[in-house]
C-alpha positions as CSV (number, residue, x, y, z in Angstrom):
1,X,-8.7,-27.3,-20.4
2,X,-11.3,-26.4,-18.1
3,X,-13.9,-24.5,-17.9
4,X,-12.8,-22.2,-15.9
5,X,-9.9,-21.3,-17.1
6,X,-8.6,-17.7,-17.5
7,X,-7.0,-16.0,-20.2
8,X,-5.8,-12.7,-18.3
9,X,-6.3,-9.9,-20.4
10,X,-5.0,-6.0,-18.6
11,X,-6.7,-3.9,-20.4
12,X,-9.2,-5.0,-23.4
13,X,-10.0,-1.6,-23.9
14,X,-10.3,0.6,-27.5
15,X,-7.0,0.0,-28.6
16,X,-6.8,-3.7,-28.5
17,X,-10.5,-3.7,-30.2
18,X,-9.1,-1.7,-32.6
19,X,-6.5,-3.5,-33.1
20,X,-6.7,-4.3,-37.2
21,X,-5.8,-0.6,-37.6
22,X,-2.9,-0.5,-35.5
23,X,-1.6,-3.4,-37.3
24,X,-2.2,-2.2,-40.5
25,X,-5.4,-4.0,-41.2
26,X,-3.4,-7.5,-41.2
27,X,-5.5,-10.1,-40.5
28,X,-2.9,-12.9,-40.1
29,X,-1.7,-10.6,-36.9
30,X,-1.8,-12.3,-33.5
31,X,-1.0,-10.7,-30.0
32,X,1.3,-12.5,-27.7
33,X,0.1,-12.5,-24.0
34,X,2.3,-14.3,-21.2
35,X,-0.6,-13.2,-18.8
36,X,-2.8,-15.8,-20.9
37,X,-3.2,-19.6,-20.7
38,X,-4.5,-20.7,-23.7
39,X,-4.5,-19.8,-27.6
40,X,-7.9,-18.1,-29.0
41,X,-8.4,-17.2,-32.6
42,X,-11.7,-16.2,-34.3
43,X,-10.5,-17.4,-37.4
44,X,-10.9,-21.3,-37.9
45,X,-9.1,-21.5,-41.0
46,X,-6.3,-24.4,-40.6
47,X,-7.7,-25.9,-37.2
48,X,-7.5,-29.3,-37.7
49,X,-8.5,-32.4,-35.3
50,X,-11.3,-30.2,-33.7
51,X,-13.0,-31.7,-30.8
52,X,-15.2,-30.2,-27.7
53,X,-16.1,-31.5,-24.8
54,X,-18.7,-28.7,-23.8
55,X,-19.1,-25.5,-24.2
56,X,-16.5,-23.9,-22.5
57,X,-16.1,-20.5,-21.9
58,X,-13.3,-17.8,-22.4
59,X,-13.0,-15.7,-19.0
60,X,-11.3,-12.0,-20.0
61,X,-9.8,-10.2,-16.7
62,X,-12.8,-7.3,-16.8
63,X,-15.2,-10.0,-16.5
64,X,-16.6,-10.9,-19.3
65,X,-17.1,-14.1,-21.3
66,X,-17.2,-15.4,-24.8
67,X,-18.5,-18.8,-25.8
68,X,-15.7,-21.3,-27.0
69,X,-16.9,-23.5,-30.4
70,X,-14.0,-26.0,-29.9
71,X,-10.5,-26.9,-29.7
72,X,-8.0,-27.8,-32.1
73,X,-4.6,-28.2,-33.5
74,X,-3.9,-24.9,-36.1
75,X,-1.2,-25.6,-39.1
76,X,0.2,-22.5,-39.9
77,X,3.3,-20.7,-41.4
78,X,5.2,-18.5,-38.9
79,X,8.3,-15.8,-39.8
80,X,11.5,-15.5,-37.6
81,X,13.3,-12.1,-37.1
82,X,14.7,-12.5,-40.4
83,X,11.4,-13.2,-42.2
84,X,12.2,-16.5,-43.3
85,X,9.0,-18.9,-42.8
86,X,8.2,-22.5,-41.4
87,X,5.6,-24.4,-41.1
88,X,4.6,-25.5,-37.7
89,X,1.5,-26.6,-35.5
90,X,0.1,-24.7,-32.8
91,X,-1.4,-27.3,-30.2
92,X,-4.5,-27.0,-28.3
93,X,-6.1,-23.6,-30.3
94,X,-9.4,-22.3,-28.6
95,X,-11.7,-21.3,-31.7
96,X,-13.6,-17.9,-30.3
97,X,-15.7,-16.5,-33.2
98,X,-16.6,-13.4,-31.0
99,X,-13.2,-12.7,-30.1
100,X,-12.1,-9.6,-31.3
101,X,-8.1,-10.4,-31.5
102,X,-6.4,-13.7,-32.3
103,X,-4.6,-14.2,-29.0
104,X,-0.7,-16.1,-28.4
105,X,-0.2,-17.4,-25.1
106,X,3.2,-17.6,-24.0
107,X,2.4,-19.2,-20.7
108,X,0.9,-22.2,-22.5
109,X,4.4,-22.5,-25.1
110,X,7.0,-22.0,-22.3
111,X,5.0,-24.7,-19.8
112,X,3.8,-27.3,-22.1
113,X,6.0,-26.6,-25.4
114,X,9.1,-26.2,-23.5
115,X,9.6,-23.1,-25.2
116,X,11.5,-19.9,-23.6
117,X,10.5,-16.7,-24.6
118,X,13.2,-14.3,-25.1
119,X,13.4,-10.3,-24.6
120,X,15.6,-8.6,-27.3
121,X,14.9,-4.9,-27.1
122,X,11.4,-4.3,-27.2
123,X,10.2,-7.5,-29.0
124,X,10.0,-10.9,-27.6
125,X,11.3,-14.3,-29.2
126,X,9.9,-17.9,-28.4
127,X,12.5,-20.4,-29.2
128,X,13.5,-24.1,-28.8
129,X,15.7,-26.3,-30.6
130,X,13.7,-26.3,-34.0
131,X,11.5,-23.2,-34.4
132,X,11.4,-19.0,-33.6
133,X,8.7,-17.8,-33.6
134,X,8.8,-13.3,-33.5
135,X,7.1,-10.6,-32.2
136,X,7.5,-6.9,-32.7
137,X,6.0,-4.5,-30.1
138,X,3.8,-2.4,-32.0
139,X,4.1,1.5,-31.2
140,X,1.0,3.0,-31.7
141,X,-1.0,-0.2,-29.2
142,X,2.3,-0.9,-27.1
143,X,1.3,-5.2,-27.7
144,X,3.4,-7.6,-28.8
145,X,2.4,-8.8,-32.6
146,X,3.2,-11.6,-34.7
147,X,2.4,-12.8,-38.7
148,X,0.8,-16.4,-37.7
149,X,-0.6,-17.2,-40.9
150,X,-2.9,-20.4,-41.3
151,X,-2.8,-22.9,-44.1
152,X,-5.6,-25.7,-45.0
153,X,-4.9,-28.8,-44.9
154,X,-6.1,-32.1,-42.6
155,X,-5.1,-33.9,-39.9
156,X,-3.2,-36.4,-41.6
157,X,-0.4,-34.2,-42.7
158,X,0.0,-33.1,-39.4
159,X,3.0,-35.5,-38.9
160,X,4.0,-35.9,-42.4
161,X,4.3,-32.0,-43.7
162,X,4.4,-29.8,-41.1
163,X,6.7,-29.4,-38.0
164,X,5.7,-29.4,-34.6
165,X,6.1,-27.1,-32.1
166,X,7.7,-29.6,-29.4
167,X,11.0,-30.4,-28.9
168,X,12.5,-33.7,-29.6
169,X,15.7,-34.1,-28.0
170,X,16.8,-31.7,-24.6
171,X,19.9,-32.1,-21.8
172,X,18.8,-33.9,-19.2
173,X,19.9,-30.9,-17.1
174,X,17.3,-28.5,-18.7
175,X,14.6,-31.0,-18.1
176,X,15.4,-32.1,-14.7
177,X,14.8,-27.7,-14.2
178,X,11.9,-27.6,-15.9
179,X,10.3,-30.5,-14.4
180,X,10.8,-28.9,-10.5
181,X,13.9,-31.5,-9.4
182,X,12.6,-34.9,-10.2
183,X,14.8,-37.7,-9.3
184,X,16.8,-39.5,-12.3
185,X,14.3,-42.5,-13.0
186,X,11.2,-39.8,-13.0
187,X,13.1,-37.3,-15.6
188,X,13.7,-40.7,-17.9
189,X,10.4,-41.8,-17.4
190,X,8.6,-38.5,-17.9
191,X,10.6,-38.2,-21.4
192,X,10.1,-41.4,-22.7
193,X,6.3,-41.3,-22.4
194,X,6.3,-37.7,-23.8
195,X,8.8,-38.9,-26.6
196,X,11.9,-36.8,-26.0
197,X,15.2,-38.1,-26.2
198,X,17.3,-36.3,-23.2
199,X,21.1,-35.6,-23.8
200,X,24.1,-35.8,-21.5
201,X,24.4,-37.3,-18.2
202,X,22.5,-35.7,-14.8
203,X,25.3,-33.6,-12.7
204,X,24.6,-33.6,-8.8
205,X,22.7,-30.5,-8.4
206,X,23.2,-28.1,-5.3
207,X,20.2,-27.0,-5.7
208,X,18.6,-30.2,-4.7
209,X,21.6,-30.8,-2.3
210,X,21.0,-27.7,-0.6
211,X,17.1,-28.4,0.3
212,X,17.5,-31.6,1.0
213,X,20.1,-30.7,3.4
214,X,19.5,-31.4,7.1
215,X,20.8,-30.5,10.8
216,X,23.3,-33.6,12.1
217,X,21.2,-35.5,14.8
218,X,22.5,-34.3,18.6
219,X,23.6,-37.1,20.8
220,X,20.6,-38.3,23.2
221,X,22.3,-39.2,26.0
222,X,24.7,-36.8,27.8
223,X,28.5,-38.7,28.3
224,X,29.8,-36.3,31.3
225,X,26.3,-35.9,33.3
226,X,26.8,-34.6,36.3
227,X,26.2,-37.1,39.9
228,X,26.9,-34.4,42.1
229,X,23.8,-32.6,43.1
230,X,24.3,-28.8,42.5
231,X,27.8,-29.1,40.5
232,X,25.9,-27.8,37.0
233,X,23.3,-25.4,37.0
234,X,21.1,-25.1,33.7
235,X,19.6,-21.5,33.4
236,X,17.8,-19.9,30.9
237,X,14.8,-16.4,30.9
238,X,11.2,-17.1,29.8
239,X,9.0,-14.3,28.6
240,X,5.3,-14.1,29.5
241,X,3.0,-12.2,27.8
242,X,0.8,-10.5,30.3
243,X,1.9,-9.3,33.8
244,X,1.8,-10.8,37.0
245,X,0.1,-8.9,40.2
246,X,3.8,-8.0,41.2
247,X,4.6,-6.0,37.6
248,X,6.8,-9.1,36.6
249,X,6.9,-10.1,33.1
250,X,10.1,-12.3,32.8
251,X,10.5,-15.6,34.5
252,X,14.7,-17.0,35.4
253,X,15.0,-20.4,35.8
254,X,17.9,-22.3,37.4
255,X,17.8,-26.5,37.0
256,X,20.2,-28.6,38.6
257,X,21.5,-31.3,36.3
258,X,21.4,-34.5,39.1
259,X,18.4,-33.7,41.1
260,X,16.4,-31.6,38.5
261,X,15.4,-29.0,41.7
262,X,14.2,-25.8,40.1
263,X,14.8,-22.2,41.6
264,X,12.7,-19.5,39.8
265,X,13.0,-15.8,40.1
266,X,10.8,-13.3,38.3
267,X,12.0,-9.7,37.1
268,X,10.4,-6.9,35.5
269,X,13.0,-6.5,32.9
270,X,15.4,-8.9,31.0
271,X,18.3,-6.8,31.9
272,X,17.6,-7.5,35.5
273,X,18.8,-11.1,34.7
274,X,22.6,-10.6,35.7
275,X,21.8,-9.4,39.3
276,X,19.6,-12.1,39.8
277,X,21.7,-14.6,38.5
278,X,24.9,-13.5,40.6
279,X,22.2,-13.7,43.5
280,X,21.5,-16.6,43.0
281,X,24.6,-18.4,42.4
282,X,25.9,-16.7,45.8
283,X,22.6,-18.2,47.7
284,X,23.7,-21.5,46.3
285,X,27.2,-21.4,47.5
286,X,26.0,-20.2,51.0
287,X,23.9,-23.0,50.3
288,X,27.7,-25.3,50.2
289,X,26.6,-26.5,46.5
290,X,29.2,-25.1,45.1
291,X,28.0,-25.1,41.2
292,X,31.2,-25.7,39.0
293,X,29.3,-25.5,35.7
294,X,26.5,-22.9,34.7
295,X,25.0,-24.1,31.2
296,X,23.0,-21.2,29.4
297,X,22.1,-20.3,25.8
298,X,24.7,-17.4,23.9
299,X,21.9,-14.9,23.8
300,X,22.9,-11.3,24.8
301,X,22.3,-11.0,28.5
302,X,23.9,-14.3,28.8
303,X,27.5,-13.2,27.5
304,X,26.9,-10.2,29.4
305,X,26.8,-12.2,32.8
306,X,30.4,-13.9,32.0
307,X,31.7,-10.6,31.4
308,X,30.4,-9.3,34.2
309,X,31.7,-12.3,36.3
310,X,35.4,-11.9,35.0
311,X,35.6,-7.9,35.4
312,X,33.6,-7.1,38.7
313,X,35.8,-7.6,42.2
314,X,32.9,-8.9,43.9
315,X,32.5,-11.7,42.5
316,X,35.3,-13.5,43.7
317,X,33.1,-16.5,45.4
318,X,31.7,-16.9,41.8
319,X,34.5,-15.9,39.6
320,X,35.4,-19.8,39.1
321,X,32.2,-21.2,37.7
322,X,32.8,-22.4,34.2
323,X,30.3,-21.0,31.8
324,X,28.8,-23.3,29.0
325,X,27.6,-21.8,26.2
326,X,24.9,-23.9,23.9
327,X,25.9,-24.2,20.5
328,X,23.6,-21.1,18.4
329,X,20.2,-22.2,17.4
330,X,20.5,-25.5,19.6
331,X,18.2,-25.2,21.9
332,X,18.4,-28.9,22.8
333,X,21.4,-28.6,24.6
334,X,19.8,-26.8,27.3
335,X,16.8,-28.8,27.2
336,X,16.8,-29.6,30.7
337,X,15.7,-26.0,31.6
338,X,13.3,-25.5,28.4
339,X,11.6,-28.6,29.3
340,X,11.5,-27.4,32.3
341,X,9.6,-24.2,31.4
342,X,7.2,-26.5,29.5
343,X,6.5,-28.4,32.6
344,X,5.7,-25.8,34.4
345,X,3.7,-23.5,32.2
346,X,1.4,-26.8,32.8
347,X,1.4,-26.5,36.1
348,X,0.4,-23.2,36.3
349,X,-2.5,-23.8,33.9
350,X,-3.7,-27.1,36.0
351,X,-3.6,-24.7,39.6
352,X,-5.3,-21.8,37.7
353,X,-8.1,-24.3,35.7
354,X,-8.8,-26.2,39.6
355,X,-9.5,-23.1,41.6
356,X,-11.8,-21.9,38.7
357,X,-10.0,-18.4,38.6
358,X,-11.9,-16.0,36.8
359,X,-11.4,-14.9,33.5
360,X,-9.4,-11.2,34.7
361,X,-7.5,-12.8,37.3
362,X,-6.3,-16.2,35.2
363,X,-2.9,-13.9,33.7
364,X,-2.5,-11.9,37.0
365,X,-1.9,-15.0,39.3
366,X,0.7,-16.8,37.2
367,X,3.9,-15.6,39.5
368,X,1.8,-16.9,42.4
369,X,1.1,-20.2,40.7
């Protein structure tokens, strides 16, 4: 454990100091704590197998600090809902003579012990395969209390007489849960060094399938690329963050697929992307381009524009473009145009770094650029 450790205590305030008359002046009672990471008592009857490395210190939540002796296994006798006793072992028990309470952590069992604590009511059960160990919620101090009773004895009855408080056999589909999702060889490993036999064979879970889980790859090269210049259009609207001299803030963009010639417009709304899209398309048949295919994203304004190009009477020149909606969040295939904006953006920012524009003119001049 180290040093800095901390055993998270709400409120260590008069009715946990006086806690020996809440709990009828018992002094085998402990409190059970899943706010704290390690087992204190001040009490070390039973501790066996002490050892220190320094003098560590217990850290409480209001700051203060107590002094810890050693460390140690404790052998004691613990009662299950029906008050029948076993024996047990408590691992890794902080001795604390100035602690005031004996303290249960039910972080420490359910991480390290593989224990799960249980709510029934108003008390609160740690369990595994061999042992129970009970706590009732006391009324008067509102804590969690348990009869942990210590017995003497040495460290070499620990595996002999007493039972410990580990498990020794779990389904491999528990432990590959509480290990985070390790692979098979890692769960099989991970219980043989700890000495746990594992049960049952490891389903496929969809938990792991799920997060492991990625987007097919998109074809790289494009099979029906246009070699007509101006038959497909690629379009797409950019926002900018700070307006131009001419109150624009939105930036349109039309790429031709073969010759990769750019138009741009610039509009002070997004709505304002329909008219200037019909314009444009009309310039480019004027233009005898005649664009067949019109490639855009299936944002909002987008689907709005092939509405508008079916139901409006004017558009007749237009009416017969085929509009190719991009797959939803696929942005690569319209990457022609978002490169494009990419490119460009660059270009603005070379032109505006040369001519050493100062600082309140560099996001004015960006339309201009």
């Amino acid at each position: 454990m180290k040093s800095d450790d901390l055993f998270n205590i709400k409120d260590r305030d008069k009715s946990i100091n006086n806690c020996s008359e809440c709990f009828n002046k018992t002094h085998n009672s402990w409190i059970s704590d899943t706010g704290a990471s390690i087992h204190v008592t001040n009490d070390e009857t039973g501790i066996v197998n002490k050892h220190t490395f320094r003098k560590d210190h217990l850290k409480y939540a209001n700051k203060n600090t107590d002094i810890i002796e050693f460390y140690g296994d404790l052998l004691c006798r613990v009662f299950d809902s029906n008050y029948n006793s076993i024996n047990v072992i408590i691992r890794n028990v902080s001795y604390v003579p100035t602690c005031d309470n004996k303290l249960f952590s039910g972080t420490q069992v359910c991480n390290n012990d593989f224990m799960k604590g249980i709510i029934t009511g108003t008390n609160m059960i740690y369990t595994n395969d061999d042992i129970s160990l009970y706590f009732q919620r006391n009324c008067e101090s509102n804590l969690l209390v348990g009869h942990i009773e210590p017995i003497k004895g040495n460290g070499k009855q620990l595996n002999r007489n007493y039972s410990v408080n580990k498990i020794n056999k779990i389904n491999i589909n528990t432990f590959h849960d509480i290990l985070g999702h390790p692979n098979e060889k890692v769960l099989r490993n991970t219980a043989k060094i700890l000495g746990i036999k594992t049960e049952g064979d490891l389903e496929v879970c969809d938990s792991c399938s799920f997060s492991k889980a990625r987007r097919k790859d998109l074809n790289k090269i494009n099979t029906h690329k246009s070699n007509i210049p101006g038959e497909r259009l690629y379009a797409d609207i950019s926002y900018v963050n700070s307006l131009s001299l001419g109150k624009k803030r939105f930036w349109i963009l039309f790429v031709d697929e073969y010759s990769r010639f750019k138009w741009s417009d610039f509009v002070e709304r997004k709505s304002d992307f329909i008219s200037t899209a019909v314009s444009r398309l009309r310039e480019l048949i004027y233009m005898k381009l005649n664009p067949k295919y019109l490639r855009i994203d299936n944002s909002g304004e987008n689907i709005k524009l092939k509405s508008y190009l079916i139901n409006n009477i004017n558009c007749h020149s237009i009416r017969n473009i085929n509009i190719e909606f991009t797959a939803p969040h696929t942005p690569q295939q319209n990457g022609v145009v978002e490169r494009s904006f990419s490119f460009l953006y660059d270009k603005v920012r070379e032109i505006i770094n040369r001519d050493c524009f100062p600082l309140n003119l560099r996001e004015l001049f960006w339309e201009e650029c």
